[in-house]
N, C-alpha and C positions, 0 to 999 in steps of 0.2 A: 672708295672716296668718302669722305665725310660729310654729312648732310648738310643744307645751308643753313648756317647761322639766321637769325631775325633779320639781322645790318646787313648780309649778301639776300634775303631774300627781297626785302625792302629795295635796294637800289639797283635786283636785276641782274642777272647774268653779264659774260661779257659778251657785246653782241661777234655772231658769227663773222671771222675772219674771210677773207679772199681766197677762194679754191682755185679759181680759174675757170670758173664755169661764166657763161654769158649771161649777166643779168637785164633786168627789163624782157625778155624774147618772148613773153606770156602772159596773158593778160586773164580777167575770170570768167570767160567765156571758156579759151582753150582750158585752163583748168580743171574746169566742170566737165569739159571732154573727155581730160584726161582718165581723172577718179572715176566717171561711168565706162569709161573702155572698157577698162582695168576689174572691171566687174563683170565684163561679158554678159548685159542683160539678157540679147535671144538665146543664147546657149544656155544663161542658169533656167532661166522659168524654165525652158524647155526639157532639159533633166531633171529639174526638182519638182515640178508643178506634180507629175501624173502620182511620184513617188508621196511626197503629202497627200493627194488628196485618197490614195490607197490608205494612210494612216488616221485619217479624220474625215472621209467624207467631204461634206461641203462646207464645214469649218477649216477650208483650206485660206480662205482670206483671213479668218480670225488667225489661223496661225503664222502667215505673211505680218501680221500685222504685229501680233507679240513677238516675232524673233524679233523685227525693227527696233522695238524698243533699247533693246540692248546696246544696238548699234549707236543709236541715236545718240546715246546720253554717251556713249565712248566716243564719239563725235565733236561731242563739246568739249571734253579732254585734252582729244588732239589742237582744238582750237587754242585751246585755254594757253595748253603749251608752246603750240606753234607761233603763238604772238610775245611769247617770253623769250621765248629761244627758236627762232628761225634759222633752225640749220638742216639738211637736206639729208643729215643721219636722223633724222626725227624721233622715232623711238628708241634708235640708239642711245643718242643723247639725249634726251633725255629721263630715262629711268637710269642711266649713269650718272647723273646729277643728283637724282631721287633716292636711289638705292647703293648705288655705289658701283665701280666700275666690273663686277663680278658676274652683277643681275644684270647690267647694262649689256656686258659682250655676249650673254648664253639667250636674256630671252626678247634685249633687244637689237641683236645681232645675229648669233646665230639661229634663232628658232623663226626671226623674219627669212630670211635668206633660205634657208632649209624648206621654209612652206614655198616659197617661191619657184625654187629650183623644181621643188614637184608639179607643182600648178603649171608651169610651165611645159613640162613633158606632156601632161595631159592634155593642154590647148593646145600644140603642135600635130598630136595626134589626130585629136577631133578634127583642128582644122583640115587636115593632110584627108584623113577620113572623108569629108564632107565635098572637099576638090574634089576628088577623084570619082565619086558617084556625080557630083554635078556634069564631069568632062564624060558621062555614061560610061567610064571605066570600075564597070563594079566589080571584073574578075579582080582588079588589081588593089579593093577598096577593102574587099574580103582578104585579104595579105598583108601581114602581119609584116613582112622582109618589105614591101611594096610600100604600104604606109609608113612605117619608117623611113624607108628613104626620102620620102616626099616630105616628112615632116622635120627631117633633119637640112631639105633645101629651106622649107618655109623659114625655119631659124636660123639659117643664113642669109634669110632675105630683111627678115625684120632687126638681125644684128646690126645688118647693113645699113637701114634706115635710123635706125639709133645712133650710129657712131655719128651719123652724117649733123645728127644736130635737133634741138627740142624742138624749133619751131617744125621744120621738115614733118617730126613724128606729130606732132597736134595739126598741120595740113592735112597728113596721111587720116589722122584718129577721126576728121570732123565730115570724112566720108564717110565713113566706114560707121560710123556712131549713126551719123544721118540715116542708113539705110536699116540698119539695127531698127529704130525707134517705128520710120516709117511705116516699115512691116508690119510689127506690131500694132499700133495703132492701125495698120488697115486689116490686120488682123481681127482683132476688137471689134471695131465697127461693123465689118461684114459678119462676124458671128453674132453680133447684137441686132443686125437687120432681120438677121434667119429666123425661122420658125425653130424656135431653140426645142431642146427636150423638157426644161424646167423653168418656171419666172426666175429671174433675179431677185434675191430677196436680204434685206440689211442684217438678219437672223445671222447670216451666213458671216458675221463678223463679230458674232459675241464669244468675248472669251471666257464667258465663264457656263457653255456649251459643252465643253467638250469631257468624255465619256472616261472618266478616268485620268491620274496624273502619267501614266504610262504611254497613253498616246498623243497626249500634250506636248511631252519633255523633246518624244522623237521626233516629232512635228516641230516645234521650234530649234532644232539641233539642224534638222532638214534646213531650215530657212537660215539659220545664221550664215550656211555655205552661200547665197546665192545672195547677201550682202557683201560680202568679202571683197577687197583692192580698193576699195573707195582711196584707202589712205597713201597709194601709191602717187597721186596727186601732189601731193606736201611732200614729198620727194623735192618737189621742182620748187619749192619755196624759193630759191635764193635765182632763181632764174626768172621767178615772177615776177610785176611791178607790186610795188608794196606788198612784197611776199606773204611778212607778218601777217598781215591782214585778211588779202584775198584768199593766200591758202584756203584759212582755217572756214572761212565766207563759204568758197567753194567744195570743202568736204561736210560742212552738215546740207549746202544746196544740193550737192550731187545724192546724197543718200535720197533725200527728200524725194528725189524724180526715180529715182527706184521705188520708189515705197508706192508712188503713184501709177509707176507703169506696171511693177507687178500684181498691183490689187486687179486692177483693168484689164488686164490679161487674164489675170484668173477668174475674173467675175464671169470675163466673153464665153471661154473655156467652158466652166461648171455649166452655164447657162444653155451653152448648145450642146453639151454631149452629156451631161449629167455625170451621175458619179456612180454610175451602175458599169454592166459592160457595154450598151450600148446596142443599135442597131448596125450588123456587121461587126460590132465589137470593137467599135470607134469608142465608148465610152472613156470617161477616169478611172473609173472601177476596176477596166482591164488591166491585167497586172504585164498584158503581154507590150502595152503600150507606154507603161511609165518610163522608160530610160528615156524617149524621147517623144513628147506627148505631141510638140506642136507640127512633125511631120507627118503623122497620126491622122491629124486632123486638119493639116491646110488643104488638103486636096478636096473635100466635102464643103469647107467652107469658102475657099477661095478658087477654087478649079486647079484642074491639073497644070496651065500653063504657068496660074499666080503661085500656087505652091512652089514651085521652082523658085521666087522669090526670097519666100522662107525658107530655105533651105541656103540659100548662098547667103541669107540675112545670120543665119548659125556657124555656118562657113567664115564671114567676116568678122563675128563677134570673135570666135576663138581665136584667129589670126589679130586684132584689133587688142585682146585684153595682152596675150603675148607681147606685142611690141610694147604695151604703158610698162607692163611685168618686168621688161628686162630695161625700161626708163631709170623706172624708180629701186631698182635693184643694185644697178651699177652706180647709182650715186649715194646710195647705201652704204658698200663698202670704200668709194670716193673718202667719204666723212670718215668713216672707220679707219682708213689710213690714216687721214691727214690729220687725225687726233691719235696715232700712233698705236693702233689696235688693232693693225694690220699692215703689213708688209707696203712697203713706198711706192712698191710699182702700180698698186693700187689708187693711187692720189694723184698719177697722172693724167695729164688733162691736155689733148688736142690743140696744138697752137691755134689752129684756124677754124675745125667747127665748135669748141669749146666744149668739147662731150669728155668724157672718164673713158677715154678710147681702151687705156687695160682693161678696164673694171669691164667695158662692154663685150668687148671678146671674149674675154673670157669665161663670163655669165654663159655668155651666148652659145660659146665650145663646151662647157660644164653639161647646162642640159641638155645636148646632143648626143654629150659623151652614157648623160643619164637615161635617154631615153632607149639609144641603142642596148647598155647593160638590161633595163630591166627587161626588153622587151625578147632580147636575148632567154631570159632567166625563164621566164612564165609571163604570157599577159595578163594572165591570177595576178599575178605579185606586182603587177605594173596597176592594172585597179584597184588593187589593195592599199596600196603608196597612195592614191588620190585620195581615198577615203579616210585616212590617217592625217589631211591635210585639217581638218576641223577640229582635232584637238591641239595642234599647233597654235593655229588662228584663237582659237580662243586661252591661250598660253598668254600670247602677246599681249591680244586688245585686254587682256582683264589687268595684266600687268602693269601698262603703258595707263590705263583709267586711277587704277592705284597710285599710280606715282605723281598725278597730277593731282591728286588729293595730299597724300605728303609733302611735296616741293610746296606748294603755295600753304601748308597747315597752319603758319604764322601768321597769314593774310587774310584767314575765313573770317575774321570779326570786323574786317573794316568796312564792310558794306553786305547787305542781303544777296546784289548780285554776285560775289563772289565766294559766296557762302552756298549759293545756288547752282554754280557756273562749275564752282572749283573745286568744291567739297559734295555738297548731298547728293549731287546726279552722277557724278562720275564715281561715284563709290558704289554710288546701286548700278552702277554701268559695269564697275570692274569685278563688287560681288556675284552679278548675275553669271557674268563668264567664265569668273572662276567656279560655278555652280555647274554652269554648262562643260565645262574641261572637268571636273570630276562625275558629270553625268555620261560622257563620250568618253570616258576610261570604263565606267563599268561596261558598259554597254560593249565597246571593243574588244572586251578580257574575254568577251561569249565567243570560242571556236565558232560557233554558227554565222557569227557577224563578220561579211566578209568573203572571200571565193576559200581563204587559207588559213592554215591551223598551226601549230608547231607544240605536242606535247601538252595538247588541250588548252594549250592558249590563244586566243584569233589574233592572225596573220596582220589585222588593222594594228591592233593593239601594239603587238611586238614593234610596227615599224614605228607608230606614233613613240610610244614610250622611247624604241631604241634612239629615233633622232636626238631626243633632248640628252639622253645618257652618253649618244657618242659626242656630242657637244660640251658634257659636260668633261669628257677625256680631254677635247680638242682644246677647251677653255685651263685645263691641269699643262698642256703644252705650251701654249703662246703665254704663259703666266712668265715662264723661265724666261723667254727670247725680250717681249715687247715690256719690259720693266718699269719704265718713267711712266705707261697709262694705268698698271694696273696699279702702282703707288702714289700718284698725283689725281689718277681719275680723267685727264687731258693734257694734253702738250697746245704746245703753240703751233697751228695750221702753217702761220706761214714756213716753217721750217722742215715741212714736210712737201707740201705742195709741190709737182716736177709738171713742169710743161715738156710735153715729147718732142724731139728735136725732128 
């Protein structure tokens, strides 16, 4: 598609057409719910924390705090765009605006879709995992055939709640967020009441502490993961009131209370168990405790019956970021149809709960189809696929930061603000990512990195690299079939759009 002219940037897109989705049902409260599900707060810190502070010590806040930065300013991006073009393919469309409908389908199509599909297998797991030890079922927790099955009902269960309708799933999300945050925070506190191992100290957030660019880079590569979904929120743009607006309001808000609940978490953390291995070997330092630091440590901190708390608090994130996952997934390819980028059955839309009832089934059957294969294969290669999710992620957002600095490059001179907003921050947003995505390719190319290898090259790598390259096959396919988008760049929604009978 051909980039905008001055005269179409100037007076604006056309605004987004009628899908059939239910608008007004969402206000910037559920919003803000949304984008933090969708990020699984108690589950990231709780895998990422132990693993950072293994790579930095107790410059684990300094480097919570520099991956944010990244986020941040790609943050403003999504806003910048989401208020020009509010439509619920969001990066779709718009880096098909920006770049043209090629970049548009591989990395704002399918490399969203693709990271998703994996993430979602993962959170199914987890959560499936985490049920099954909470119900004292650990012979069945330790089973690989056993957690799959249970994890393949959960994603029948949260299909279920999706097809049903947006408001239903931000009811669902504003429990389940609620008890997330709760923990935590009573987490916090009770560690900070304790006679910790080490003082809290502001040191432990200077970034330019840290011992070398090598354990910097991997330390903020660490934290980019445990930012990730925010933008599954602006998904639901066209379902919110003043979409335009509140979206973009509620994706740099929602990052914002990340950035504050993970410092807090990890200050509590560092502060009562330090960063050695500890006494009993509760410490950070211990390498045998980083995959999941805060179960680790709520039983010392909170007692045996309150740890049980945090434990279903990780159990619900997982199940919690799943359901926004397969929200904003399925109105993903919604858009993708209904701008002719994807087959019609796609663009159908629920006469009565007004959901992408295709789109959601069949997300929802996809990952299950995907969890069974991998887990069939090796659960090596099932870890491996999660791991390879961070060069995807940063595919996207570095992409999607880029293109809102081109779309609007006619516009940077009319004011500072948007000279600020539009151009200088989301450019050091999109370069930093793309800095970070060629930092998490070499990194991955190391056989060592990772459970798998294939002819000396690591098993991450191969899957990260192969998603984009089989997308880039998949994109050489639908070139032939879907002809009016890949030569106009969009079609007319309404002539796509099917209400299911």
């Amino acid at each position: 598609m051909p980039n905008p002219t001055d005269a179409e940037a100037r007076t604006g897109p056309e605004p987004a057409p009628d899908k059939g989705l239910r608008s007004g049902s969402v206000g910037l409260l559920a919003s803000i719910t949304l984008g933090l599900s969708c990020v699984a707060p108690a589950y990231s810190i709780a895998v990422t924390l132990g693993f950072v502070t293994l790579t930095v010590g107790d410059l684990a806040p300094a480097a919570l705090l520099l991956g944010f930065v990244p986020i941040l300013l790609t943050a403003f991006a999504f806003r910048e765009l989401n208020r020009e073009m509010p439509d619920c393919g969001t990066t779709f469309v718009w880096t098909t605006r920006a770049f043209g409908p090629l970049t548009g389908w591989l990395t704002g199509g399918w490399v969203v879709q693709t990271a998703t599909l994996i993430a979602m297998t993962a959170l199914s797991q987890v959560g499936a995992t985490y049920l099954l030890q909470l119900l004292g079922l650990h012979s069945l927790a330790d089973s690989s055939t056993a957690v799959a099955i249970t994890a393949v009902a959960l994603l029948a269960a949260v299909t279920s709640i999706a097809y049903r309708g947006l408001q239903l799933a931000a009811s669902v999300q504003y429990v389940l967020l609620g008890l997330q945050l709760a923990a935590l925070l009573g987490f916090g506190a009770a560690a900070f009441a304790r006679h910790g191992a080490v003082t809290p100290s502001l040191a432990w957030l200077n970034p330019f502490a840290f011992d070398g660019s090598g354990p910097f880079a991997e330390a903020v590569m660490l934290c980019l993961f445990i930012y990730w979904g925010w933008d599954a929120l602006i998904t639901a743009n066209e379902e919110t009131r003043d979409g335009e607006r509140v979206a973009g309001q509620a994706a740099v808000i929602s990052t914002l209370v990340l950035l504050g609940t993970y410092l807090f978490t990890a200050f509590a953390a560092i502060s009562f168990a330090g960063t050695g291995t500890g006494t009993g070997g509760t410490g950070l330092g211990n390498p045998d405790n980083a995959a999941d630091i805060l179960s680790t440590l709520a039983p010392p901190v909170l007692g045996t019956a309150l740890a049980k708390v945090m434990q279903l608090a990780v159990c619900v994130s997982a199940v919690s970021a799943l359901l926004t996952s397969l929200v904003g997934s399925s109105r993903g390819t919604l858009s993708m149809a209904a701008h002719g980028a994807l087959p019609s059955a796609f663009a159908r839309v629920h006469p009565r709960h007004r959901t992408p009832g295709f789109g959601t089934v069949f997300i929802g059957a996809t990952a299950a189809c995907l969890l069974v294969v991998l887990t069939l294969v090796s659960t090596d290669f099932l870890g491996d696929a999660i791991l390879c999710i961070g060069l995807l992620i940063a595919c996207y957002y570095g992409t999607t930061a880029l293109a809102c600095v081109w779309y609007f490059r006619s516009r940077l001179r009319d004011s500072l603000r948007d000279l600020l907003l539009r151009g200088i921050l989301p450019l050091l947003g999109g370069l930093m990512m793309l800095a970070a995505f060629a930092r998490s390719a070499h990194d991955m190319y190391d056989p060592a990195y990772g459970s798998t290898s294939f002819h000396g090259i690591g098993g991450v790598f191969l899957l990260g690299a192969g998603s984009i390259v089989t997308g880039v096959l998949a994109l050489a396919v639908v070139r032939t079939r879907f002809h009016r988008f890949f030569r106009d760049g969009r079609t007319t929604v309404a002539e796509l759009t099917i209400i299911e009978d």
